[in-house]
C-alpha positions in Angstrom: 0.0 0.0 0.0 1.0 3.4 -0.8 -0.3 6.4 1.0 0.9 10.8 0.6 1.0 13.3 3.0 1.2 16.5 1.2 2.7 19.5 3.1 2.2 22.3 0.6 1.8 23.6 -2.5 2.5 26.8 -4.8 3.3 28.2 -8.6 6.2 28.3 -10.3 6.6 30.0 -13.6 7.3 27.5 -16.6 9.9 29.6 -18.0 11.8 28.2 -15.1 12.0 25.2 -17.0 11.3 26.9 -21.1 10.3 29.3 -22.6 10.2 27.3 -26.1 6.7 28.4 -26.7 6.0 25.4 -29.4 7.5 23.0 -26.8 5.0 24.3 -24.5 2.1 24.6 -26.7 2.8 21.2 -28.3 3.8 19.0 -25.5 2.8 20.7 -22.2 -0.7 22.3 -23.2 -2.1 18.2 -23.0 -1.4 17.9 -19.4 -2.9 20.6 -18.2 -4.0 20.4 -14.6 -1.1 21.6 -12.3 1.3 20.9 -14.8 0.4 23.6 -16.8 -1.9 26.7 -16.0 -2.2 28.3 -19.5 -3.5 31.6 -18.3 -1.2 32.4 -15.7 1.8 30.3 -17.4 2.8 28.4 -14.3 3.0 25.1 -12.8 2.1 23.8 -9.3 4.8 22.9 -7.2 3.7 20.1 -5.0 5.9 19.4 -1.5 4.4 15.6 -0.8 5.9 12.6 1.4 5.5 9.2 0.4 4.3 6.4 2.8 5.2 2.6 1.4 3.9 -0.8 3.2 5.6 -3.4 2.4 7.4 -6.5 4.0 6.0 -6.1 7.5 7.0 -2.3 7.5 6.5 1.2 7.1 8.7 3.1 5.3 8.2 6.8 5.3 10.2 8.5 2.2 11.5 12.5 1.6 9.8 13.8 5.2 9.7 17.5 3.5 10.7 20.6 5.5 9.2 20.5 8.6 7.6 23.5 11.1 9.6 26.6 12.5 12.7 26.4 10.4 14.4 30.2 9.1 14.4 29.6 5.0 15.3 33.2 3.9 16.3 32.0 1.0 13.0 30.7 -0.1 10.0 32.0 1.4 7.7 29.6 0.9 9.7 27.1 3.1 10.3 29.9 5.4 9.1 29.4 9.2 5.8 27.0 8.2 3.2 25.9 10.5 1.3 23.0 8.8 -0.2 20.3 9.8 1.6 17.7 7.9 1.6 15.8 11.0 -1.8 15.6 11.2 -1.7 14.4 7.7 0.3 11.1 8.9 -2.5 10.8 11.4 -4.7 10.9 8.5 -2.7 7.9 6.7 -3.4 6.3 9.8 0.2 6.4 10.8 1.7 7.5 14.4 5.4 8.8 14.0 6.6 6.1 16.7 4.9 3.3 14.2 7.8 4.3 11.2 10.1 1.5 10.7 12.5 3.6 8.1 12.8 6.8 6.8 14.4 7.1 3.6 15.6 10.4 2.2 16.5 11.0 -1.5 18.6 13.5 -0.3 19.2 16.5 2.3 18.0 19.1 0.2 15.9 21.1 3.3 12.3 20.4 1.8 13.3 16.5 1.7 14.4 15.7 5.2 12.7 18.6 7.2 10.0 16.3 9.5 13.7 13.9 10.5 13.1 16.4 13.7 10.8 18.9 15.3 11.5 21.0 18.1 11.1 20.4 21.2 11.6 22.4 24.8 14.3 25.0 22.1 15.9 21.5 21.1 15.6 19.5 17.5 14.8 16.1 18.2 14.0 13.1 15.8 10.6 12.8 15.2 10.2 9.3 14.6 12.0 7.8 17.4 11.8 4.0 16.7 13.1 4.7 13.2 15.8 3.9 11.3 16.7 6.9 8.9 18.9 6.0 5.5 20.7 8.5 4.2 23.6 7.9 1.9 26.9 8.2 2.9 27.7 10.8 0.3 24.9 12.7 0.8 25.9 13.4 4.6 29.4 14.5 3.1 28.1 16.5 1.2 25.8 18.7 3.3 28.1 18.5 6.9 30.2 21.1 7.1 32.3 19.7 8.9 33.2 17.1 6.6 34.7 19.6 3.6 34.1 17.3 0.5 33.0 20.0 -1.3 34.3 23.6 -2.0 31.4 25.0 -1.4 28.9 22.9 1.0 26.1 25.6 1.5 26.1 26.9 -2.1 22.1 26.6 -1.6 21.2 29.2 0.7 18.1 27.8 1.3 19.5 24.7 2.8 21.9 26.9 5.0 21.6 25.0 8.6 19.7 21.9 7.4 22.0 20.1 8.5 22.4 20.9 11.9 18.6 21.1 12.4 17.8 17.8 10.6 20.7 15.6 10.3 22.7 15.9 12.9 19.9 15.1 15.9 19.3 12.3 13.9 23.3 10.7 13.9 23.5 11.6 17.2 20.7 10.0 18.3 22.4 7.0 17.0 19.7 6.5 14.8 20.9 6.7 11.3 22.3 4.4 8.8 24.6 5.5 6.5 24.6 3.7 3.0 26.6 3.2 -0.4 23.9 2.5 -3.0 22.9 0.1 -3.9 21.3 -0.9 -0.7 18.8 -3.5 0.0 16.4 -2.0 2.5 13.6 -4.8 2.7 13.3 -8.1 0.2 11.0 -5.5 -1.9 13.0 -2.2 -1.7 16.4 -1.6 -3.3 17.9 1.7 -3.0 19.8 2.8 -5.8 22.0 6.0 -7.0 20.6 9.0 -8.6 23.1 11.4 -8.6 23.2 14.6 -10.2 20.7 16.9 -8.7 22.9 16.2 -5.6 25.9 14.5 -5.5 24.5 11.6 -3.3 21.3 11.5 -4.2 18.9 8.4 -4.4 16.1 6.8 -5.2 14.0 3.8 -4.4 13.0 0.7 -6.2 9.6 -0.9 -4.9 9.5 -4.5 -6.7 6.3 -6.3 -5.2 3.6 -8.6 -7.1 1.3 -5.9 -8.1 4.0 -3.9 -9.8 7.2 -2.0 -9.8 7.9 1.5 -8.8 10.5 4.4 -8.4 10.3 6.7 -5.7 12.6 9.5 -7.7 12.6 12.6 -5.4 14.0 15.3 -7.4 14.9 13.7 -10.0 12.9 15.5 -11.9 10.8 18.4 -11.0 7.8 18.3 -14.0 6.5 15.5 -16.7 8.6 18.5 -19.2 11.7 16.5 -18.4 10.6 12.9 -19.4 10.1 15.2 -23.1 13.4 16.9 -22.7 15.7 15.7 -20.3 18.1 18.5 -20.5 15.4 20.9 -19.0 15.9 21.5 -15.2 15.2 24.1 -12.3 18.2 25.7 -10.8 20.3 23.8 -7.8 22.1 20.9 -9.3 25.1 19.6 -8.1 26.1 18.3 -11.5 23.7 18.9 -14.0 25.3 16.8 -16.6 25.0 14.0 -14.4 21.2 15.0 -13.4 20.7 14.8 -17.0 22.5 11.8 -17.8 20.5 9.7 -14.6 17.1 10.9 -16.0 17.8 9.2 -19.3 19.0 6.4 -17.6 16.3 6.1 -15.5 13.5 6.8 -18.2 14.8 3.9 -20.1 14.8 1.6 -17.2 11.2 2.7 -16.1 9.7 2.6 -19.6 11.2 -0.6 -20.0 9.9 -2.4 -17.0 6.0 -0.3 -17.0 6.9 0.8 -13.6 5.2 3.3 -11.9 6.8 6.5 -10.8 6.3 8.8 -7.8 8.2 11.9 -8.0 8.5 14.4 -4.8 7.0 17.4 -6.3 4.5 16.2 -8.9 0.6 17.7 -8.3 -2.3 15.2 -9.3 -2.4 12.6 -10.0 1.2 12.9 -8.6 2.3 9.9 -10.3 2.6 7.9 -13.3 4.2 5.7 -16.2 6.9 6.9 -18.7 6.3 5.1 -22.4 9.0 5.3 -24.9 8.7 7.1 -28.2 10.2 7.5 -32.0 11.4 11.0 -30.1 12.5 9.5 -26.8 9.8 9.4 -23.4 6.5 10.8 -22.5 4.1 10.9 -19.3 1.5 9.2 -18.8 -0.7 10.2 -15.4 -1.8 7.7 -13.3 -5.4 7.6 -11.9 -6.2 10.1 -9.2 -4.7 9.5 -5.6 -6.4 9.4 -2.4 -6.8 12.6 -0.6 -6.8 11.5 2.5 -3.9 13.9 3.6 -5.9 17.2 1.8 -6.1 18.8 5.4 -2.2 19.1 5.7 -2.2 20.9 2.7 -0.5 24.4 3.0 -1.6 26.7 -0.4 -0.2 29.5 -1.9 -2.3 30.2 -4.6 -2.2 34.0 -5.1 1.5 34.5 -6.5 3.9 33.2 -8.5 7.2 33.0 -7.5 9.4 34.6 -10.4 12.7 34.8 -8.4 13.2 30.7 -8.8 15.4 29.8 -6.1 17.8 26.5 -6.2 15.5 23.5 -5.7 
């Protein structure tokens, strides 16, 4: 079983992806729905968590940004208060009852809910967890560590780590990984990388079907079209481009599902090769159980795209 919590929700203008108007009118216009508003020319962000049942456990995957946390970077992550907890409740799951929580990667709207604050303190949320994050990932973002020139490049994410990672290792809670990783006889996680240098995603083989969890792999069904479109904030964009082709060909091949992190409805779907390459097809409409832990910004469209 698969069940979303949705966090929030806003518009982003789809010149942060083209402005190739006969792209748009001849391969965006058919989606329409969030993925394309033709009036306003924009596109609904969508901040969602995952929820996956499977082998005797519950996996919770990309906990998004959390309450309380200074994003001046970004506004719309800056200092929320939604009820995305509720929206767990609404799945019918208590944060002690989370077996794993698997993050893509440590970008600040992916790992957020790994802690909350409590008494002036972060603490992990999900206390009888274990949280997966790769091992490259964490070198990545810790500043400590000095892999990379330039570890808080994305302003956004300034102090994500020490708010949402670092409660979490020293709680002794974390498992650090080298992909790929078998996290359950049904989930393999595998490398991604590109949009961050240790980022993942997860491979859900059961009976039914198969299906990617691909966090930000991609950002909009544009992508599966032209995989060298892309919102700002790669590590390595070459690579981010390189893994999405990769990863199309794999998914079309197999007719797996995908779940992306920031897709609106029907938030999922199939890719189907082409004579030109990939397209989207949308799955059927998902459960809104978690609609109350919604947070909307409807009334504005941010133009000022940060890194994401």
């Amino acid at each position: 079983m698969i069940d979303r919590v949705e966090e929030l929700r806003f518009e982003l203008p789809i010149d942060a992806l083209t402005d190739d108007a006969d792209f748009i009118t001849r391969a965006l216009v058919p989606f329409g729905g969030g993925f394309l508003n033709r009036e306003r020319m924009s596109f609904v962000f969508c901040g969602q968590s995952w929820i996956v049942h499977v082998d005797g456990l519950i996996v919770l995957i990309d906990p998004c940004n959390g309450n309380g946390r200074k994003r001046p970077g970004f506004p719309y992550f800056e200092d929320l208060d939604t009820p995305w907890l509720a929206g767990l409740a609404a799945a019918g799951v208590a944060p002690e009852e989370i077996d794993i929580v698997f993050c893509t990667h440590l970008h600040c709207d992916h790992c957020g809910w790994n802690t909350r604050d409590e008494g002036g303190r972060w603490v992990p949320t999900f206390p009888n967890a274990t949280y997966l994050f790769a091992a490259r990932e964490v070198a990545r973002w810790d500043p400590a560590a000095a892999v990379d020139p330039d570890p808080e490049f994305n302003e956004y994410n300034r102090h994500v780590f020490a708010e949402s990672v670092a409660p979490v290792l020293a709680a002794g809670l974390a498992r650090l990984i080298e992909p790929p990783y078998r996290v359950s006889p049904s989930l393999l996680a595998e490398a991604a990388p590109g949009h961050t240098h240790g980022h993942m995603i997860l491979r859900l083989e059961s009976a039914e079907a198969i299906a990617y969890f691909v966090g930000d792999t991609l950002h909009h069904p544009a992508q599966i079209l032209r995989p060298d479109l892309h919102l700002r904030g790669c590590d390595d964009l070459g690579q981010a481009i390189a893994t999405r082709k990769s990863l199309f060909a794999r998914v079309a091949a197999e007719r797996a599902l995908i779940f992306p992190a920031h897709f609106p409805e029907p938030h999922h779907g199939r890719i189907v090769a082409t004579a030109d390459g990939f397209d989207f097809v949308p799955g059927e409409p998902f459960p809104l159980l978690q609609a109350a832990g919604t947070l909307e910004h409807e009334s504005h469209i941010d133009t000022e795209v940060p890194n994401i």
